[in-house]
C-alpha positions, -999 to +999 in steps of 0.1 A: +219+741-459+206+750-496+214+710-505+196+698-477+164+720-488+169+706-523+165+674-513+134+678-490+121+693-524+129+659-547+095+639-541+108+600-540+091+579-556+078+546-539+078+511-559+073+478-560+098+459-582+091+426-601+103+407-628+089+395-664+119+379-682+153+392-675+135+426-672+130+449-642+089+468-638+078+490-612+045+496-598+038+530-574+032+510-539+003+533-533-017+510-560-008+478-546-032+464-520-009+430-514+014+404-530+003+367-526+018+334-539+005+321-570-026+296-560-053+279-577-069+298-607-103+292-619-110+297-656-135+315-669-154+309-706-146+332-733-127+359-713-094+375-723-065+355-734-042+376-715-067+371-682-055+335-665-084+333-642-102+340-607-092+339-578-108+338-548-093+359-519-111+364-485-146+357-500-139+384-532-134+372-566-103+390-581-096+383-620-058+379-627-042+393-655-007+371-668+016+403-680+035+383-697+008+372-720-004+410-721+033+428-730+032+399-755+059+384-740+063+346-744+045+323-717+065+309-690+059+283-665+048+292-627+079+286-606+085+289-567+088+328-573+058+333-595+034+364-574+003+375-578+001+415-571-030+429-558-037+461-572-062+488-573-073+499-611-100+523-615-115+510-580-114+474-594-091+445-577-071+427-602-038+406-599-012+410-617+009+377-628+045+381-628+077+359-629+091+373-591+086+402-567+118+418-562+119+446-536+104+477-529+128+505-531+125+548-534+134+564-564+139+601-569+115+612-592+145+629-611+160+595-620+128+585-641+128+597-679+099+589-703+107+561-726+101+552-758+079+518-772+110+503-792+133+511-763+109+481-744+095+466-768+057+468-752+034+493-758+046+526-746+010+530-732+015+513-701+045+534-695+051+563-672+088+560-675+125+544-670+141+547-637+181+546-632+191+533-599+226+519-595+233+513-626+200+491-632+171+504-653+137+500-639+102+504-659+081+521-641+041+511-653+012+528-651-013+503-634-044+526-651-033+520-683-024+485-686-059+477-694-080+493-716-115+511-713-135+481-728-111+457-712-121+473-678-154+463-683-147+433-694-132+423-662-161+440-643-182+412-662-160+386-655-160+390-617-196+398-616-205+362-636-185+338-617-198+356-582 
């Protein structure tokens, strides 16, 4: 009885899984509006290298951000797999860029530990933690952080020139 109301007391994490290179992220599903294929992106003039576009999705224009090109990672081409995710920042709809959507899974909270920068070699910033599921290691990212205050605005700008 005292194991089952241990359990009930673990909150499980929720997350979407993709992949940049040969490693595993994690977004909370509660931030992502939708995952799409990769379509069509129109550039924009002087914006962010690390932002590939606009898109235009049901009549709104949504900026997408390559992650790759943010972690610093080294550019790859778009393959078959290639998603954009739809997510909620700081009430602002941006996609996210990544190599391929994996799953979503649950996660006990009690699995995730905090990591640190050289452990993953980006910015320890965008990082709420690393997750241990069966034996695999999952980033967990924090979707406020992975742009900056000024960058925020910056994409604010970018939307609201090209609409």
């Amino acid at each position: 009885m005292n194991e089952k109301m241990e359990m009930d007391s673990k909150q499980i994490l929720q997350l979407v899984t993709f992949r940049l290179g040969k490693e595993e992220y994690s977004l909370d599903i509660l931030k992502v509006q939708e995952i799409i294929r990769h379509m069509e992106l129109t550039r924009v003039p002087k914006s962010p290298d690390f932002v590939d576009g606009v898109i235009n999705l049901r009549g709104k224009v949504i900026p997408v951000i390559d992650l790759r090109k943010r972690f610093g990672l080294p550019v790859d081409e778009k393959t078959n797999e290639t998603r954009i995710i739809v997510v909620d920042v700081d009430s602002r709809t941006v996609g996210l860029k990544v190599d391929a959507v994996s799953e979503v899974l649950r996660l006990p909270s009690d699995t995730v530990e905090p990591s640190p920068a050289m452990v993953t070699g980006i910015e320890s910033d965008y990082i709420k933690g690393v997750g241990k599921l069966d034996g695999r290691l999952l980033i967990l990212l924090d979707v406020a952080r992975i742009l900056t205050k000024s960058e925020k605005e910056g994409v604010t700008n970018i939307t609201s020139a090209v609409a």
